[in-house]
C-alpha positions as CSV (number, residue, x, y, z in Angstrom):
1,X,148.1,79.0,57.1
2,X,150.9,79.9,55.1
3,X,151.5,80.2,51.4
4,X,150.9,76.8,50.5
5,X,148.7,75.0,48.0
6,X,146.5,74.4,51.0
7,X,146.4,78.3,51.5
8,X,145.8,78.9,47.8
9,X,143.3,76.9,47.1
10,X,141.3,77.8,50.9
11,X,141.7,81.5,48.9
12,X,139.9,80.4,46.0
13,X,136.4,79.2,47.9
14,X,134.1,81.8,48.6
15,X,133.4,83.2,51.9
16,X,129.7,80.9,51.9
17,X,131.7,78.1,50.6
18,X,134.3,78.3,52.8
19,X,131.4,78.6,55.9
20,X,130.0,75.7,54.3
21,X,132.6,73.4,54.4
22,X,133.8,74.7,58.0
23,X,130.7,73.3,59.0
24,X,130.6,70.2,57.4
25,X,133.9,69.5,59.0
26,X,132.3,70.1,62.6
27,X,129.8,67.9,61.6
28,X,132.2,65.2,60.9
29,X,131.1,65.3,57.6
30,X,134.2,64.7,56.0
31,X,133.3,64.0,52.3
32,X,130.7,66.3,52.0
33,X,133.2,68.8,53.2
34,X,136.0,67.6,50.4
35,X,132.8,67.8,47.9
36,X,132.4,71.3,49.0
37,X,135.6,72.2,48.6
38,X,135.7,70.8,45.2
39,X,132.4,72.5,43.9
40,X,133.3,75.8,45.6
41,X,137.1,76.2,44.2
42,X,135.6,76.2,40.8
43,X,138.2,75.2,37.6
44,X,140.2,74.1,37.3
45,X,139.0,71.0,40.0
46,X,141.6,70.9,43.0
47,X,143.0,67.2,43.4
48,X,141.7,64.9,46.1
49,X,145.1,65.2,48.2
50,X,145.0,69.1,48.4
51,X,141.5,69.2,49.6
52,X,142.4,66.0,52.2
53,X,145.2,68.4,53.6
54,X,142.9,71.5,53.1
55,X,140.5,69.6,55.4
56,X,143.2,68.5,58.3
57,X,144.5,72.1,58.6
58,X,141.1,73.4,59.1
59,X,140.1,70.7,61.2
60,X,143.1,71.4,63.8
61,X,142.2,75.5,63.2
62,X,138.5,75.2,64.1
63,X,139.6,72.7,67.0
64,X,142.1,75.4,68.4
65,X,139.1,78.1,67.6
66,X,136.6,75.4,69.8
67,X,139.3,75.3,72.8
68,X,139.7,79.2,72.6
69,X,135.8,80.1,73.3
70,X,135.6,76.9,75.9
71,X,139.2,78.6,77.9
């Protein structure tokens, strides 16, 4: 990730936050993962749209991660 409001605001969850909503995005649990994000990042709240592009960057970077181990 570059430095991006996406990158800044992945810095400011903790490392069991940031666990947390990787998983939730595996899961397909898409809201709960934004909801994550949201609790996690602490104030001031992050706006909907960064945590919706938060969530496709990590969603294409845990894919690539998936296609890594399976190759």
């Amino acid at each position: 990730m570059e430095n991006t409001v996406e990158y800044l605001l992945w810095e400011r969850i903790p490392a069991e936050g940031r666990a947390e909503v990787d998983r939730l995005i595996t899961a397909g649990r898409n809201i709960p993962a934004i909801q994550a994000m949201r609790q996690h990042a602490g104030a001031p709240t992050p706006e909907l749209r960064d945590c919706i592009d938060l969530l496709n960057l990590r969603f294409l970077a845990l894919g690539r991660n998936r296609e890594d181990d399976a190759g």
